[in-house]
N, C-alpha and C positions, 0 to 999 in steps of 0.2 A: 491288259496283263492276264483275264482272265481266258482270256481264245488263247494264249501260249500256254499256259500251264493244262490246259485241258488239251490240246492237241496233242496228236498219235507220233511216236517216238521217232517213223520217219520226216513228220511235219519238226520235231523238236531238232533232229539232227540238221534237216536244212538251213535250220533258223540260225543256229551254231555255226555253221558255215558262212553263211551272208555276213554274221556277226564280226567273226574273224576276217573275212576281207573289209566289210567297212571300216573296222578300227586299224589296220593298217592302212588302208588308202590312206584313211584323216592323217594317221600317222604322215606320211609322206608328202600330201595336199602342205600339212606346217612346215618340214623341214623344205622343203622345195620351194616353196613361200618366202621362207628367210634367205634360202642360199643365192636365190635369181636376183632378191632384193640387193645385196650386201654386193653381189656380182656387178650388179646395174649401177650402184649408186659410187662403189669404189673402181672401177674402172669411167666413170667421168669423171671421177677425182686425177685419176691417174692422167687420161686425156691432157687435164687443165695444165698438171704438172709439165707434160711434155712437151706442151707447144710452147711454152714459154721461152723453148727454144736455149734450155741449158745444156751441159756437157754431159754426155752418155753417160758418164761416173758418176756426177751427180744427181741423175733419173734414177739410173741405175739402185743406189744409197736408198731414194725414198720410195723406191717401188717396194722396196722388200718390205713396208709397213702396209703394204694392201696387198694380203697374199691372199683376197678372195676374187682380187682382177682380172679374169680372163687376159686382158687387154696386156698387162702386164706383165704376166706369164710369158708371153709371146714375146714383149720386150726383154725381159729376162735370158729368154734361151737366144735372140740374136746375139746381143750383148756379149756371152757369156761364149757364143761360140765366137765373134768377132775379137776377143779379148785370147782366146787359144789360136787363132790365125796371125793375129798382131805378135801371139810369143812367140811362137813356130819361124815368123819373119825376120825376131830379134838376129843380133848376131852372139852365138852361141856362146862368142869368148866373153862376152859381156857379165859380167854381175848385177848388171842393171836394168832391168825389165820393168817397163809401165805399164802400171794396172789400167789404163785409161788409153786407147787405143784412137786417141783424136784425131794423131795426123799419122797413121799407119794408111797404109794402100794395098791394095790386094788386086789381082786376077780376077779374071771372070768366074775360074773354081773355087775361089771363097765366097763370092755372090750366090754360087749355086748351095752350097755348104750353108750358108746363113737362112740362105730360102725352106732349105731341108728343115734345115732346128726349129725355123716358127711353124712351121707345116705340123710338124710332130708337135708341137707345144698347141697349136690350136684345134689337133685332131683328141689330144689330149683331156684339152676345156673341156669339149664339145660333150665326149665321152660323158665325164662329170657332173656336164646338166643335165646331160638327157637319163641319167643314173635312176630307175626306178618307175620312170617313165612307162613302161611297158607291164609293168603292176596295175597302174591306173586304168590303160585301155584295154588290159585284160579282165579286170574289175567294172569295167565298165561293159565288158562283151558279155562278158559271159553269168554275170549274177540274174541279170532279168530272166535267161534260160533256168537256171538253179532255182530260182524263186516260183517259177512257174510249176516247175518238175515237183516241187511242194506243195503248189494249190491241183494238181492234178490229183497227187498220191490225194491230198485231204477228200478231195470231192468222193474218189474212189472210196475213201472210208465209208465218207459222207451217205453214199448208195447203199454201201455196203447195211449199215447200220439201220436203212430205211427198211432195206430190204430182212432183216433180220427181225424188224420190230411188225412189221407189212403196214406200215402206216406209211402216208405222203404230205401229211400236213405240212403248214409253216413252222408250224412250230419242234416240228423234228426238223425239217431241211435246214433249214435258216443258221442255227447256230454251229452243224459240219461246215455247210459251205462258208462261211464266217471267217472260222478256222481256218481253213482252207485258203483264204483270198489273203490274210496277212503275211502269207509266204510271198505272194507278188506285189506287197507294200513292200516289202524287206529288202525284197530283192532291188525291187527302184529305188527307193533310199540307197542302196549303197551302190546302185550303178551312176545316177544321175548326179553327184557331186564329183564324183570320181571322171565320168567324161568333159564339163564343164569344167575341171581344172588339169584335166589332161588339154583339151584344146587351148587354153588360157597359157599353160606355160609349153607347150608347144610354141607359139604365137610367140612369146616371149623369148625362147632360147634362137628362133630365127633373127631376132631384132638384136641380139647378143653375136649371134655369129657372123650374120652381116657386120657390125660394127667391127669384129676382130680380123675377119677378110680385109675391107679396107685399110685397116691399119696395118696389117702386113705388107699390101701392098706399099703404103705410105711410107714405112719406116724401108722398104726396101729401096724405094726411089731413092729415097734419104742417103743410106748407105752407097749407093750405084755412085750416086752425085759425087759423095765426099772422100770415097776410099778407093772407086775405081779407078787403075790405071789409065790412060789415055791410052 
């Protein structure tokens, strides 16, 4: 504590700086923690839901209690456009319109229409996780330079002050350069958790979009099958 309080104003502003991006990364490092979690653990819920092989409607019903589901999302917006294709179909003189589009059939231009809406709903997610992302490997770039550009200014003092006193001992050097070198702890401190959880939920949001690729594809086969005309 006592090499920061004794360090030269440009050493103190660096420090402030490193400061303000570590506690944002951590910031981010926790909410990105939770969000990838919740993402992960409620979209296999949603999965389990699906294949059980019930009626669109009622997927549909208990998707809408996992709205942290990538996976879901994307069933949502088929759904949702298959259910405006299905009214579009009705017959107009009708008063009676089904929410639940089971035995509706459509064209190959509602296939592509459907294809559209999860495309957009998974470009969507996608956006969502990777949100902030680019704070951390910016944090991670550029603090080890910032930290450094602080232990260079300190050294500089560091001379400076030798050279003002004309002594060379240890025991003048020793405690500038001291000073001086906690600006490139600072700086790694707040680069080196900030890369390690950038690569980590990188890693993570590919294991998410993969899994929502598939199921797009999945749920379209699904649809092709049961609504395409012959």
């Amino acid at each position: 504590m006592d090499l920061i309080l004794y360090s030269g104003p440009v050493v103190k502003a660096v420090l402030l700086i490193l400061l303000f991006f570590s506690v944002l990364s951590w910031a981010i490092i926790f909410s990105k923690f939770r969000l990838i979690r919740l993402a992960d653990n409620e979209s296999k819920s949603f999965l389990r839901i699906f294949w059980e092989g019930k009626q669109f409607a009622s997927i549909f019903a208990e998707s809408k209690k996992l709205r942290h589901s990538p996976t879901a999302e994307i069933f949502r917006a088929a759904y949702l456009e298959l259910t405006k294709l299905s009214q579009a179909k009705s017959n107009p003189d009708s008063s009676r319109r089904s929410s639940d589009p089971s035995s509706f059939s459509m064209e190959l231009g509602g296939v592509e229409n459907i294809n559209r809406a999860m495309r957009q709903a998974l470009t969507s997610q996608l956006t969502k996780l990777e949100r902030a992302l680019g704070f951390l490997a910016t944090t991670g770039s550029t603090t080890p330079f910032i930290g450094l550009f602080g232990t260079v200014w300190g050294i500089m003092d560091a001379f400076r002050g030798i050279g003002m006193r004309g002594s060379a001992t240890l025991a003048v050097v020793a405690p500038g350069i001291s000073e001086a070198l906690v600006a490139t702890a600072a700086g790694l401190a707040a680069a080196i958790p900030a890369v390690v959880a950038y690569n980590y939920y990188l890693n993570q949001i590919k294991v998410l979009n993969s899994q929502m690729e598939n199921f797009a594809s999945e749920l379209l086969n699904i649809i092709e099958r049961h609504f395409l005309k012959a």
